[in-house]
NUFI-487130 format. One record per residue: residue number from 1; residue in one letter; x, y, z of N, C-alpha, C in turn. Coordinates in steps of 0.1 Angstrom, whole numbers, always signed. Example, Ala and Ser with C-alpha at 12.3 -4.5 7.8 and 13.67 -1.06 7.14 Angstrom:
residues 2
{n: 1 | res: A | n.c1: +132 | n.c2: -57 | n.c3: +78 | ca.c1: +123 | ca.c2: -45 | ca.c3: +78 | c.c1: +132 | c.c2: -33 | c.c3: +78}
{n: 2 | res: S | n.c1: +128 | n.c2: -22 | n.c3: +71 | ca.c1: +137 | ca.c2: -11 | ca.c3: +71 | c.c1: +129 | c.c2: +0 | c.c3: +79}
END
This chain:
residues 101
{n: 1 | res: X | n.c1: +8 | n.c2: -12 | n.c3: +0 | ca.c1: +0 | ca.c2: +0 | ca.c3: +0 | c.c1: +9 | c.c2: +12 | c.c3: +0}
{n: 2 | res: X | n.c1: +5 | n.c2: +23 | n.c3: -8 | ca.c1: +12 | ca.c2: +33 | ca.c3: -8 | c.c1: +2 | c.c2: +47 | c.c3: +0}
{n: 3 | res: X | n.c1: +15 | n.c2: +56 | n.c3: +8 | ca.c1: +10 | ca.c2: +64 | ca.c3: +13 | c.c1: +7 | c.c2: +77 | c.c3: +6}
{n: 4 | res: X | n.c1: -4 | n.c2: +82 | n.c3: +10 | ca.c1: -11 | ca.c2: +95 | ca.c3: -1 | c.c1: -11 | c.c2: +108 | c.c3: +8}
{n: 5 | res: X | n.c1: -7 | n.c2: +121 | n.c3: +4 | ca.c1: -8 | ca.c2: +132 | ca.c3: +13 | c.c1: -22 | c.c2: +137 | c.c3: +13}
{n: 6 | res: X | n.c1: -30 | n.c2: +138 | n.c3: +23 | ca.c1: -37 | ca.c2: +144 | ca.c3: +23 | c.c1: -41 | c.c2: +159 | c.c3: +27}
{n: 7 | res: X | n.c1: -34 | n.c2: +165 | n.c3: +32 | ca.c1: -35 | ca.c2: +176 | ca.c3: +40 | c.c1: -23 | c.c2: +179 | c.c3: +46}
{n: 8 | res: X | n.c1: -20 | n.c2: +194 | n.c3: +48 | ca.c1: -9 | ca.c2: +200 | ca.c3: +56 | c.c1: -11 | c.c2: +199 | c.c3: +72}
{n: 9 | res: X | n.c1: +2 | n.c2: +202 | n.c3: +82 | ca.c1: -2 | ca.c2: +200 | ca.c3: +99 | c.c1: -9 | c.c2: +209 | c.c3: +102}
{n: 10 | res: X | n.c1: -7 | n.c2: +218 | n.c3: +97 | ca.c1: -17 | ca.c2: +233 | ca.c3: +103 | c.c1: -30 | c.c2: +232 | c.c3: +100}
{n: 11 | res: X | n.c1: -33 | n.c2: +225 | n.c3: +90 | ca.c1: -46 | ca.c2: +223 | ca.c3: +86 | c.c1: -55 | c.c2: +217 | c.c3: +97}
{n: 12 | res: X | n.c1: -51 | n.c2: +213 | n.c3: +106 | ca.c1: -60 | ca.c2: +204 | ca.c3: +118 | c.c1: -50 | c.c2: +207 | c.c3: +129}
{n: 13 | res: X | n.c1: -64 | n.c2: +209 | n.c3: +135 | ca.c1: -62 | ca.c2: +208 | ca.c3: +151 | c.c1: -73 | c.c2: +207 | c.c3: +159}
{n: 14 | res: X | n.c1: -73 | n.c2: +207 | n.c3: +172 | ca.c1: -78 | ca.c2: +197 | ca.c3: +183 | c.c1: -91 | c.c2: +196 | c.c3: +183}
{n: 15 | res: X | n.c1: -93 | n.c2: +214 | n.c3: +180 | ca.c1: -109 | ca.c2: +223 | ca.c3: +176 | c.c1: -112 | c.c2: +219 | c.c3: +160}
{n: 16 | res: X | n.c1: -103 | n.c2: +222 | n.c3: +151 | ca.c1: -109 | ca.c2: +214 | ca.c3: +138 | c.c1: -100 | c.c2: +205 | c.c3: +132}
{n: 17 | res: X | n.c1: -107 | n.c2: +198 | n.c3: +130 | ca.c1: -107 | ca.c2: +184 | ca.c3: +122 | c.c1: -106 | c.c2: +190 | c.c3: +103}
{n: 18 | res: X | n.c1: -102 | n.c2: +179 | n.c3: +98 | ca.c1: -101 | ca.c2: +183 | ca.c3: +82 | c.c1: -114 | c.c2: +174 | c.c3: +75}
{n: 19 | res: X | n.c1: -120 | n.c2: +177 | n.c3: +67 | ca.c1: -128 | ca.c2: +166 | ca.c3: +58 | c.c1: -121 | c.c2: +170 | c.c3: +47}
{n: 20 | res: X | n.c1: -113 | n.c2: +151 | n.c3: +42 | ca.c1: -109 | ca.c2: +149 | ca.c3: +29 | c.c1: -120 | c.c2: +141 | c.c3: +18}
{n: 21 | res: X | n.c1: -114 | n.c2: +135 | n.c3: +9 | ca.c1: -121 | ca.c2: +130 | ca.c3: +2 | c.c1: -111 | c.c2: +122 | c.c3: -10}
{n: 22 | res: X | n.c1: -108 | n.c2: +108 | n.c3: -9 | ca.c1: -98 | ca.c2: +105 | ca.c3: -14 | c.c1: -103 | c.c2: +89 | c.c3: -21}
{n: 23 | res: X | n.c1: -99 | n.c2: +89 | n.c3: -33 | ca.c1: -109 | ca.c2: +74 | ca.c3: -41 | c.c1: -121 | c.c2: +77 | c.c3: -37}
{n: 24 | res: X | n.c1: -131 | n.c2: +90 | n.c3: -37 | ca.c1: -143 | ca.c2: +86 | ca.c3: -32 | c.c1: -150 | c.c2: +84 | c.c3: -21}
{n: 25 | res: X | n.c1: -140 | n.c2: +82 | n.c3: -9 | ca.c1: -144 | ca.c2: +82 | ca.c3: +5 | c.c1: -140 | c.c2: +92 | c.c3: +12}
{n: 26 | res: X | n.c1: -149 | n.c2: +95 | n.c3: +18 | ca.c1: -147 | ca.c2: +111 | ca.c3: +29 | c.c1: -141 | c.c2: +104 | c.c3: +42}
{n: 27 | res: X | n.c1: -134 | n.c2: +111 | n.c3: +43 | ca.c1: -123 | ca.c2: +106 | ca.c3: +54 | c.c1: -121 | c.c2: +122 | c.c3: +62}
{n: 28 | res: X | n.c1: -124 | n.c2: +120 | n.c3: +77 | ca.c1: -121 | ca.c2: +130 | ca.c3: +85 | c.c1: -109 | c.c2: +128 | c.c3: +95}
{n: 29 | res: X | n.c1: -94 | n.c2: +135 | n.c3: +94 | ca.c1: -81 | ca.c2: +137 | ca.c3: +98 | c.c1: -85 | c.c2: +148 | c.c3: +113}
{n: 30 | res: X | n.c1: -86 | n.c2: +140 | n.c3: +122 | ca.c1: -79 | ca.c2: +143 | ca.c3: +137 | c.c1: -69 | c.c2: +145 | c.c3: +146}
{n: 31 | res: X | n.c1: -66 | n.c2: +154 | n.c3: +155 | ca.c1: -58 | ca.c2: +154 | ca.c3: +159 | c.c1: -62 | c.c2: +157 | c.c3: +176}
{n: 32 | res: X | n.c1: -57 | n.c2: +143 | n.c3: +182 | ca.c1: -55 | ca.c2: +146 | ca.c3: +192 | c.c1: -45 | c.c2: +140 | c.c3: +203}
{n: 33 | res: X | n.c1: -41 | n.c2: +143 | n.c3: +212 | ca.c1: -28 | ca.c2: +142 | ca.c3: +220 | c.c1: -20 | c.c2: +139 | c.c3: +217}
{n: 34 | res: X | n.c1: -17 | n.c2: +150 | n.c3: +205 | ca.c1: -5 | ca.c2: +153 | ca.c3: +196 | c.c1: -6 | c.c2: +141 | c.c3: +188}
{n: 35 | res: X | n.c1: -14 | n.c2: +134 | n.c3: +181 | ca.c1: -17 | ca.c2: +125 | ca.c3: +175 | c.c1: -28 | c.c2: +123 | c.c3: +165}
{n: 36 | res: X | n.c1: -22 | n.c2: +126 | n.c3: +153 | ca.c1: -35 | ca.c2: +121 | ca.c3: +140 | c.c1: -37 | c.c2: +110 | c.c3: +139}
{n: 37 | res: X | n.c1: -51 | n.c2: +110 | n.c3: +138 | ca.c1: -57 | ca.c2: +104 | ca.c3: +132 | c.c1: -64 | c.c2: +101 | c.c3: +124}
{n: 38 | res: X | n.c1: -69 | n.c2: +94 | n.c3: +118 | ca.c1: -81 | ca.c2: +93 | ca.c3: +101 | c.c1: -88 | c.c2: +82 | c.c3: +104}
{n: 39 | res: X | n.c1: -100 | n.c2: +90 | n.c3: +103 | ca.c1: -114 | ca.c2: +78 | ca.c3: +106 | c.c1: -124 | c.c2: +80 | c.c3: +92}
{n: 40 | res: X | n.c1: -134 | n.c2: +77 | n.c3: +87 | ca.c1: -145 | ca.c2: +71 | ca.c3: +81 | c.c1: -152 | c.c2: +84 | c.c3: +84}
{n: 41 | res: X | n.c1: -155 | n.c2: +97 | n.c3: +74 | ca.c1: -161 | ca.c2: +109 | ca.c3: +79 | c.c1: -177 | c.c2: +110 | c.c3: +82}
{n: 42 | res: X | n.c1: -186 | n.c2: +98 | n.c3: +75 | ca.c1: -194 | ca.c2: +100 | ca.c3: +75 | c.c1: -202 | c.c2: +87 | c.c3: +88}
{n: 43 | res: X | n.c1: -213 | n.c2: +93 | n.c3: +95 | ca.c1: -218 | ca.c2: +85 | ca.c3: +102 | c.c1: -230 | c.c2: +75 | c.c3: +98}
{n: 44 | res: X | n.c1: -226 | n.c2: +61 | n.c3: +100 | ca.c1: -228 | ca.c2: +52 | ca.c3: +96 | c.c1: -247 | c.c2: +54 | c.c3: +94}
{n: 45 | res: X | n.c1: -250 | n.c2: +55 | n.c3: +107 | ca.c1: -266 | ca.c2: +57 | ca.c3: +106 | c.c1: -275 | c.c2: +66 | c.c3: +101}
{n: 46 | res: X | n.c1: -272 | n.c2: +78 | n.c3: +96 | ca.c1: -275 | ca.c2: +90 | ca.c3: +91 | c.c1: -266 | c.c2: +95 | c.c3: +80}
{n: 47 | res: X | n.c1: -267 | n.c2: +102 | n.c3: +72 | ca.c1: -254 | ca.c2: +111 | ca.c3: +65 | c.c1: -257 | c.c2: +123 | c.c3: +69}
{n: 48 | res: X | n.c1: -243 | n.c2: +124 | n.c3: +80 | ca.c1: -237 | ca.c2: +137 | ca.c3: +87 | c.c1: -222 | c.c2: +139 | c.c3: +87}
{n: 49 | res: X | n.c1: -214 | n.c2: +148 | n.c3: +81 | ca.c1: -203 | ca.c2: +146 | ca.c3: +86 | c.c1: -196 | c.c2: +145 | c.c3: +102}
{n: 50 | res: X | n.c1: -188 | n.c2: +135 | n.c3: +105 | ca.c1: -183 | ca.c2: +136 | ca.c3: +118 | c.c1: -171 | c.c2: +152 | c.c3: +120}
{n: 51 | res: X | n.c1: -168 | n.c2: +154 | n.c3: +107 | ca.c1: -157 | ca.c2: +168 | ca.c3: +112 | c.c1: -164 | c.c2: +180 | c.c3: +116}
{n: 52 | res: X | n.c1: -180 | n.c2: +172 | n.c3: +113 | ca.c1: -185 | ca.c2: +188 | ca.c3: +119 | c.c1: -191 | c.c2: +185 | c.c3: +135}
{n: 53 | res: X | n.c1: -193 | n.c2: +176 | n.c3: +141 | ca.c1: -194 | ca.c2: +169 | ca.c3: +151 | c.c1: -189 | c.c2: +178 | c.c3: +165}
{n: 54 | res: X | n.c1: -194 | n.c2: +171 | n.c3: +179 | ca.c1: -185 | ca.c2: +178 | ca.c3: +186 | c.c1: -175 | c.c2: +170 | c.c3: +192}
{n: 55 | res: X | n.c1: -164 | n.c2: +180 | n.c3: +197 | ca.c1: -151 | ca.c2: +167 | ca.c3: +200 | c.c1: -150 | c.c2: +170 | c.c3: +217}
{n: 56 | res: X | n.c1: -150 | n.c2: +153 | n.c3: +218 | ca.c1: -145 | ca.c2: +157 | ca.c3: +231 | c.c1: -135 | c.c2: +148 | c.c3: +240}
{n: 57 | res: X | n.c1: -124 | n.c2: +150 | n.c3: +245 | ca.c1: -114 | ca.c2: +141 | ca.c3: +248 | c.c1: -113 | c.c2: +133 | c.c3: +238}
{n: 58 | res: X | n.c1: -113 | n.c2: +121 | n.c3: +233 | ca.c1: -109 | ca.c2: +113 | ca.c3: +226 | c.c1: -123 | c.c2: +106 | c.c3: +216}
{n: 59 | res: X | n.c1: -135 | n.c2: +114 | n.c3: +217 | ca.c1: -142 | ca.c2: +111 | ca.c3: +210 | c.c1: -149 | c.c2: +124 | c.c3: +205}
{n: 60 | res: X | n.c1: -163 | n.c2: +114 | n.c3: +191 | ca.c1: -165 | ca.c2: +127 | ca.c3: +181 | c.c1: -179 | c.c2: +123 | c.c3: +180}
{n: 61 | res: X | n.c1: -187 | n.c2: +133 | n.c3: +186 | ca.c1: -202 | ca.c2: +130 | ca.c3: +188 | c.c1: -206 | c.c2: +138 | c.c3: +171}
{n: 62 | res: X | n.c1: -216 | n.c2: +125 | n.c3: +169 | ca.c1: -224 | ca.c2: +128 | ca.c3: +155 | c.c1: -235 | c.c2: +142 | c.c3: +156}
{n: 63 | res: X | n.c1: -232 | n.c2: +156 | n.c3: +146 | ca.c1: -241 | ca.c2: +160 | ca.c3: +145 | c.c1: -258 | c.c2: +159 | c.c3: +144}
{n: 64 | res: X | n.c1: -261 | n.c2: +149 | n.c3: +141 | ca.c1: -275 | ca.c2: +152 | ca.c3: +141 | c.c1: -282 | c.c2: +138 | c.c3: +147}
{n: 65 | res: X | n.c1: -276 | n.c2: +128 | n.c3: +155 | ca.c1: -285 | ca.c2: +124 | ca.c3: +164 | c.c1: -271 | c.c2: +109 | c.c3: +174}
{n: 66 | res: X | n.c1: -261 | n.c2: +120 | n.c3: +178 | ca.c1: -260 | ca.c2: +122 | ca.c3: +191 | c.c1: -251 | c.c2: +109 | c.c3: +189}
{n: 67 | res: X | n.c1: -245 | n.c2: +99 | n.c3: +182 | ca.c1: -240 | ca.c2: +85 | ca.c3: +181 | c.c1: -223 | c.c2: +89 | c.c3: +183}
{n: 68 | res: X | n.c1: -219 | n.c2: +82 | n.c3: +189 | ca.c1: -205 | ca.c2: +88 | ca.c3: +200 | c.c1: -197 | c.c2: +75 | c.c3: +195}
{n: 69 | res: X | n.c1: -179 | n.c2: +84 | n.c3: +188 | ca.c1: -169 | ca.c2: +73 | ca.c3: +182 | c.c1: -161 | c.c2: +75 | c.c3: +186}
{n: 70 | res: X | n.c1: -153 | n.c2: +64 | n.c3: +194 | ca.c1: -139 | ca.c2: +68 | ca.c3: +196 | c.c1: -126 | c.c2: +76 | c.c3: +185}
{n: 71 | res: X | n.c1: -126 | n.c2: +87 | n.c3: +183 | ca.c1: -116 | ca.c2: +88 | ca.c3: +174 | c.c1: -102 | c.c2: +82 | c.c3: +171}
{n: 72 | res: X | n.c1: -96 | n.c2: +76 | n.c3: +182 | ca.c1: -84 | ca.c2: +68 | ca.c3: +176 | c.c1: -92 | c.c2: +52 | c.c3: +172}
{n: 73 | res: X | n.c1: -99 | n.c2: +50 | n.c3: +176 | ca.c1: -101 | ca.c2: +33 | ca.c3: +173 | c.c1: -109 | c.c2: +32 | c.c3: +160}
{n: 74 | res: X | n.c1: -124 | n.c2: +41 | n.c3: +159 | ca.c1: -133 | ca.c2: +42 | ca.c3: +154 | c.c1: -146 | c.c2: +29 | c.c3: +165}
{n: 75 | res: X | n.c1: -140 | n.c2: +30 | n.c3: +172 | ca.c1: -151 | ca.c2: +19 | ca.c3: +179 | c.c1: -165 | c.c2: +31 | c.c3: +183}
{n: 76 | res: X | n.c1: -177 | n.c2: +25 | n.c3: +184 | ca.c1: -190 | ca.c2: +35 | ca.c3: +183 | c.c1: -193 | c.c2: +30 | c.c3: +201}
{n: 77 | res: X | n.c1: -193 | n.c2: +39 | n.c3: +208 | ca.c1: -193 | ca.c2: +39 | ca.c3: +221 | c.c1: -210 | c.c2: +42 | c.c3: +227}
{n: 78 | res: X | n.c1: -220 | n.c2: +51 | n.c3: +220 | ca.c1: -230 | ca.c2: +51 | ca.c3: +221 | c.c1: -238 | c.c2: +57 | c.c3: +210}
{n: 79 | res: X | n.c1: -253 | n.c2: +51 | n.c3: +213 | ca.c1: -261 | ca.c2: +61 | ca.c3: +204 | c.c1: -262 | c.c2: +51 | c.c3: +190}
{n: 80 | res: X | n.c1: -271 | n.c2: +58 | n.c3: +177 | ca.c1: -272 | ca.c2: +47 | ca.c3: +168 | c.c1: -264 | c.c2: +46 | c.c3: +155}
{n: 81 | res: X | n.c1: -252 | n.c2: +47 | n.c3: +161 | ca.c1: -244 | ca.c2: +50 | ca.c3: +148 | c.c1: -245 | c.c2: +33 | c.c3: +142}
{n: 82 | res: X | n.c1: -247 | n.c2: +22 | n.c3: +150 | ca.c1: -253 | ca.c2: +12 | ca.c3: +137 | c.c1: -240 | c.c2: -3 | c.c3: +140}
{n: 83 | res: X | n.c1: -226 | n.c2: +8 | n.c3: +138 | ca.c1: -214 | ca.c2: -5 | ca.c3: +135 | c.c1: -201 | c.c2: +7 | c.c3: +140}
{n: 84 | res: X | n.c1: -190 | n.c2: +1 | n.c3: +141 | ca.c1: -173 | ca.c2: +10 | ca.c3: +142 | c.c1: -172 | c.c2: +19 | c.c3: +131}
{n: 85 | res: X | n.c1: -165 | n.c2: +24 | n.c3: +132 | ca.c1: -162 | ca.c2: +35 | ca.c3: +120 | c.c1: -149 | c.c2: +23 | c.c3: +112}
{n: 86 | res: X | n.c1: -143 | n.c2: +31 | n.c3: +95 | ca.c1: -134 | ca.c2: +23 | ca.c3: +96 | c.c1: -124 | c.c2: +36 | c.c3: +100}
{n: 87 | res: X | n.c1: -111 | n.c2: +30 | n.c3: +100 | ca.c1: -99 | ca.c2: +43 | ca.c3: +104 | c.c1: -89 | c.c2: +35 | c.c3: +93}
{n: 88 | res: X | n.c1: -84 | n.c2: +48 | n.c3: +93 | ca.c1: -69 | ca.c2: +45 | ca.c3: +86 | c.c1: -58 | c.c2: +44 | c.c3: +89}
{n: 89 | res: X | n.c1: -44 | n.c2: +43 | n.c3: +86 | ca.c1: -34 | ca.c2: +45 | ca.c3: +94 | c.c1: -28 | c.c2: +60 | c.c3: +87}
{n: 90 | res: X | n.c1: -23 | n.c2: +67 | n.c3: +95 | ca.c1: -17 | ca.c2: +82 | ca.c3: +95 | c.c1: +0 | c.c2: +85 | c.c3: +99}
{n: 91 | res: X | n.c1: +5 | n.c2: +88 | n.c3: +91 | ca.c1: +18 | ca.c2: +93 | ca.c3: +95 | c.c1: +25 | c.c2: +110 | c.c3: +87}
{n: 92 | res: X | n.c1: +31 | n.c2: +113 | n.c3: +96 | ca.c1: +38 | ca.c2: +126 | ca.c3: +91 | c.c1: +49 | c.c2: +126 | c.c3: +85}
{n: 93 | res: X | n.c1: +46 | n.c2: +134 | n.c3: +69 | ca.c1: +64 | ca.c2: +135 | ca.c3: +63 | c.c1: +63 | c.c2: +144 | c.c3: +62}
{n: 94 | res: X | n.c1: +78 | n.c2: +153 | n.c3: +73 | ca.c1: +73 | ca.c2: +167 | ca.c3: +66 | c.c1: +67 | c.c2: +175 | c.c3: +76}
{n: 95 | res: X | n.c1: +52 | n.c2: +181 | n.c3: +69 | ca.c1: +46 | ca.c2: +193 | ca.c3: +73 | c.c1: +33 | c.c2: +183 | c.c3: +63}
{n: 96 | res: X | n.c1: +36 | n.c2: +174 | n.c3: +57 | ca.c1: +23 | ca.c2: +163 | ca.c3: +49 | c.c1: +22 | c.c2: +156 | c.c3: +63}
{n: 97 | res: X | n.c1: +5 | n.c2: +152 | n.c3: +62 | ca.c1: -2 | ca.c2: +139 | ca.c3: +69 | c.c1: -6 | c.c2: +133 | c.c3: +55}
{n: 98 | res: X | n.c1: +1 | n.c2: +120 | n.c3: +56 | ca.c1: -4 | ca.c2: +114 | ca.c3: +49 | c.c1: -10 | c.c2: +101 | c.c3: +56}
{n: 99 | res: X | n.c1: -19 | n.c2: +94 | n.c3: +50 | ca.c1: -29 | ca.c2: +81 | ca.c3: +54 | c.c1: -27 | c.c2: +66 | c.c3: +38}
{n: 100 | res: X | n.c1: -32 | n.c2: +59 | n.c3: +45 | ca.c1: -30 | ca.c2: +47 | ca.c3: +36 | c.c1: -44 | c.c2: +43 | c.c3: +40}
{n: 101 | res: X | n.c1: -50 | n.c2: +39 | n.c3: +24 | ca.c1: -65 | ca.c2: +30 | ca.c3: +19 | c.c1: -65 | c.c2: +18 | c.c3: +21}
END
């Protein structure tokens, strides 16, 4: 698998999140304790973006009915998000985050 840039470091942070969109799939790039990560942007049970969500410690509550994901795992903690998110793996080259599909 080869790694793809998606976005610069400044581009995210703790308060905002990035929505990408890469092959097709919306992928939202987080950062939290001092650590990106890339999860599955859209919520499984609704279509809402998660980067517009709210964040809190290590999770990202769904805009429009409340379904709660771990952001490093993608595991769905409450609410009807349905199933896990998927995630990606994320690493920095540079001043690039890049992720692998």
């Amino acid at each position: 698998m080869s790694w793809i840039s998606v976005c610069q470091q400044d581009e995210v942070t703790e308060d905002e999140p990035k929505a990408i969109e890469v092959d097709g799939k919306k992928i939202g790039v987080f950062f939290i304790e001092e650590n990106y990560f890339a999860i599955e942007n859209v919520c499984p049970h609704a279509f809402a973006l998660l980067t517009e969500g709210f964040i809190e410690d290590q999770t990202v509550e769904c805009p429009l009915h409340e379904a709660i994901f771990d952001i490093q795992t993608g595991e769905l903690k409450s609410g009807p998000g349905c199933r896990d998110l998927c995630t990606y793996p994320v690493r920095v080259e540079g001043t690039d985050i890049q992720i692998q599909l």
